[in-house]
C-alpha atoms as one frame of an Amber mdcrd trajectory, in Angstrom:
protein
 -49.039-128.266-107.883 -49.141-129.321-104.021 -45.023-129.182-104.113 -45.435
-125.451-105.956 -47.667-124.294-103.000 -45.496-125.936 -99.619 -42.388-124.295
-101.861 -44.203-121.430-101.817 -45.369-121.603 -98.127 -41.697-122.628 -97.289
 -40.365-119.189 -98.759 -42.621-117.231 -97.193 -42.171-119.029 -93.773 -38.099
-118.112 -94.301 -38.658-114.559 -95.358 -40.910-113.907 -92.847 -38.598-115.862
 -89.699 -35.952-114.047 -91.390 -37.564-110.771 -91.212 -38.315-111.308 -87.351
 -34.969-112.047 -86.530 -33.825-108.359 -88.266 -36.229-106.873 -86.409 -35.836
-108.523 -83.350 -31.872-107.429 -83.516 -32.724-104.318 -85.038 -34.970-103.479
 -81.537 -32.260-105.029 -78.989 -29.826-102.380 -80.628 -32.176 -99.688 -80.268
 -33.088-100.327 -76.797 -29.174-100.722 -75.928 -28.802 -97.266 -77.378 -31.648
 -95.386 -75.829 -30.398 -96.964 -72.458 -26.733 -95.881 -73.173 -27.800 -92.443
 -73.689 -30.551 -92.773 -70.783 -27.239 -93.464 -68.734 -24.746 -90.956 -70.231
 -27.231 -87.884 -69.434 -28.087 -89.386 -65.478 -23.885 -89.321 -65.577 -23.869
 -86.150 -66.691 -26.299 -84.658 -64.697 -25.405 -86.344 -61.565 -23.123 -84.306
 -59.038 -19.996 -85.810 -57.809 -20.140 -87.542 -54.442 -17.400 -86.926 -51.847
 -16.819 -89.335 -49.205 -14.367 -89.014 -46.212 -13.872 -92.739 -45.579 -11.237
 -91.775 -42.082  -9.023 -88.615 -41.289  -6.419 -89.479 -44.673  -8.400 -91.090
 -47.225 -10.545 -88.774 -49.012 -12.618 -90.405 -52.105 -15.279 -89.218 -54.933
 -17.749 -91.268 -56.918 -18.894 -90.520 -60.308 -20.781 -92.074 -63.116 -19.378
 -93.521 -65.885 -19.830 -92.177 -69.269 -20.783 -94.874 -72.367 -19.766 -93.170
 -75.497 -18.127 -94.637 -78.980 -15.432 -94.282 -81.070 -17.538 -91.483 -83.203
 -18.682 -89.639 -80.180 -14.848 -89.733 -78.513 -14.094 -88.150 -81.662 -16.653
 -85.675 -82.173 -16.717 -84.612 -78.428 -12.879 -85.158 -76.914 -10.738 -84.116
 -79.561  -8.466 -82.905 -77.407  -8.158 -86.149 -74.772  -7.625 -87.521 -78.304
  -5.150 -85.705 -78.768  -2.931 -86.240 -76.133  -3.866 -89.621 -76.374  -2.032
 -89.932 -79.802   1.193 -88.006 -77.826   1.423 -91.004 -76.022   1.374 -93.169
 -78.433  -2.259 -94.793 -77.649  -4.409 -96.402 -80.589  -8.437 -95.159 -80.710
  -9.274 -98.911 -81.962  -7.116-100.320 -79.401  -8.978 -97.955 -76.488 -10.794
 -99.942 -74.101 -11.819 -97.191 -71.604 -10.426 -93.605 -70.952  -9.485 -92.146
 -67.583  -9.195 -88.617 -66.469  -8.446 -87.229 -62.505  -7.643 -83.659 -61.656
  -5.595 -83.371 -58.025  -5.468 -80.287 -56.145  -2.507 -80.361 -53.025  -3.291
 -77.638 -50.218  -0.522 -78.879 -47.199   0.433 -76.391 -44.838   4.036 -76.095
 -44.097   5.464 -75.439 -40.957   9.157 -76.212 -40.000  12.007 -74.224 -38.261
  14.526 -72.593 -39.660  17.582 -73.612 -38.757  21.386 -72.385 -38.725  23.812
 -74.845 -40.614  26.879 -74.931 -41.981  27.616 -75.406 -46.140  31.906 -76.031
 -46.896  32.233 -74.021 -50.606  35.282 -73.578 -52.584  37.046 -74.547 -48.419
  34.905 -71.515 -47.429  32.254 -72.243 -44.654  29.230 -70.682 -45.612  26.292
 -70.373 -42.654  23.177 -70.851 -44.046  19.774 -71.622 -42.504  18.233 -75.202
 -43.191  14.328 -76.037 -43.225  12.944 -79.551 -42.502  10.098 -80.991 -41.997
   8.997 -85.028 -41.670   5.895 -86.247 -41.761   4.227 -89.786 -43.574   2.281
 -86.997 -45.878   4.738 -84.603 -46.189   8.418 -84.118 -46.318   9.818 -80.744
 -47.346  13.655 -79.759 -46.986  15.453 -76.747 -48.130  18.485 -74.176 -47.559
  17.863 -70.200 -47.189  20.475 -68.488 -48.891  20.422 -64.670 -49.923  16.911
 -63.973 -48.776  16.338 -67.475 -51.917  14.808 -70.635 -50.793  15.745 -73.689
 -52.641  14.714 -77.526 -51.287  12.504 -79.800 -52.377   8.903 -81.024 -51.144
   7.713 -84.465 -51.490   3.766 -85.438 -51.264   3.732 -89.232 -51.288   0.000
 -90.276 -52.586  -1.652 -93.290 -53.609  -4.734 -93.483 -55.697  -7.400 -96.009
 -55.425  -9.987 -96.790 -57.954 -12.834 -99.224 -58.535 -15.293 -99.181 -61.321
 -18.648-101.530 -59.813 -22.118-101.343 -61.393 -24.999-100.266 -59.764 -28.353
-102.804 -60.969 -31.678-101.929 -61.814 -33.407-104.790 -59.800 -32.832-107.196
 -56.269 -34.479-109.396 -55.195 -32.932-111.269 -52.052 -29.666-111.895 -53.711
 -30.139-111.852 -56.739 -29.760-108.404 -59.025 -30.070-107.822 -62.550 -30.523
-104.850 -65.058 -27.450-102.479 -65.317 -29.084 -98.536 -63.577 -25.727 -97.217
 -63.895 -21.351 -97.584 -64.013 -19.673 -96.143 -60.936 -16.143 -95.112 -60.115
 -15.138 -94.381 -57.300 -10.984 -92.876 -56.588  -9.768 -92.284 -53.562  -6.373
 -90.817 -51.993  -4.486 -91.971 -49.301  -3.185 -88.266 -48.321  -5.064 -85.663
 -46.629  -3.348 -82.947 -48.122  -4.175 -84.132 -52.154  -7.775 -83.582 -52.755
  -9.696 -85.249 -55.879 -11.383 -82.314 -57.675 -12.199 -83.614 -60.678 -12.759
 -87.137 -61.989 -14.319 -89.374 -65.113 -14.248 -92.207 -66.656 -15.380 -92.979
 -70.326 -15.906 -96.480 -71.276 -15.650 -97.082 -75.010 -18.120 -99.155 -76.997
 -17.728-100.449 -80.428
């Protein structure tokens, strides 16, 4: 009878460890999610922050969004998409990138007279150049039609760090938020749009 009851006891012991542990999970998973979606609307909400770091290196900062697979799907179908154009996986996606660039250089160069040899005729023509380490533009006027090339050399740089809910002295702890922050090394390419979607699964 005594074996029948610790049994008994045993069982209920089990079920009842085993029931904590469910719920114990159960609430971590919850509280991840409610602080996922606590951070994807501050990261939506939140404005983008433009730095000028020196005259030629313009940078932004922005929030990173959280979402998963389901939510990529429901909500980017077209970065999707594109993604598939590529060639790109969803299950192999690890995080997902986006940057709009906007180039506004002023050009000013002299025009030139030069010579162009066609078919052993000399053609005079007038010639546009201009040098610089952000801009390089060259060209030949011809018939009232300009034809040349320009050339904006630009370098993007971009860190992801986390911003923490709690310091004290150094330590921190608590994840408040995912930045990014992208910067260009040319004054004449501007950042206007940027974000960054890690992907959880």
């Amino acid at each position: 009878m005594m074996n029948k009851i610790v049994l008994a006891l045993g069982g209920i012991v089990i079920c009842l460890s085993l029931t904590v542990l469910f719920q114990y999970e159960r609430n971590r998973q919850l509280s991840d999610e409610k602080n996922r979606y606590k951070s994807n609307t501050n990261s939506l909400l939140s404005d983008i922050k433009r730095l000028q770091i020196d005259s030629t290196t313009m940078a932004v900062d922005t929030r990173v969004l959280r979402l998963t697979v389901d939510e990529l799907e429901d909500n980017r179908a077209e970065d999707l998409e594109h993604l598939q154009k590529l060639g790109v996986q969803v299950k192999s996606l690890q995080a997902l990138a986006k940057h709009s660039l906007d180039v506004n250089a002023p050009i000013q160069a002299e025009l030139k007279d030069s010579v162009v040899i066609r078919d052993t005729v000399t053609v005079v023509v007038k010639t546009i150049k201009m040098d610089t380490p952000y801009l390089q533009v060259s060209g030949v006027i011809e018939n009232n039609q300009l034809t040349g090339n320009i050339h904006l050399p630009v370098t993007l740089h971009q860190a992801v760090w986390v911003e923490h809910k709690h310091r004290f002295l150094w330590w921190r702890w608590g994840v408040k938020a995912i930045h990014q922050t992208i910067s260009s090394d040319n004054p004449y390419v501007e950042i206007g749009y940027s974000e960054y979607i890690t992907i959880e699964k």
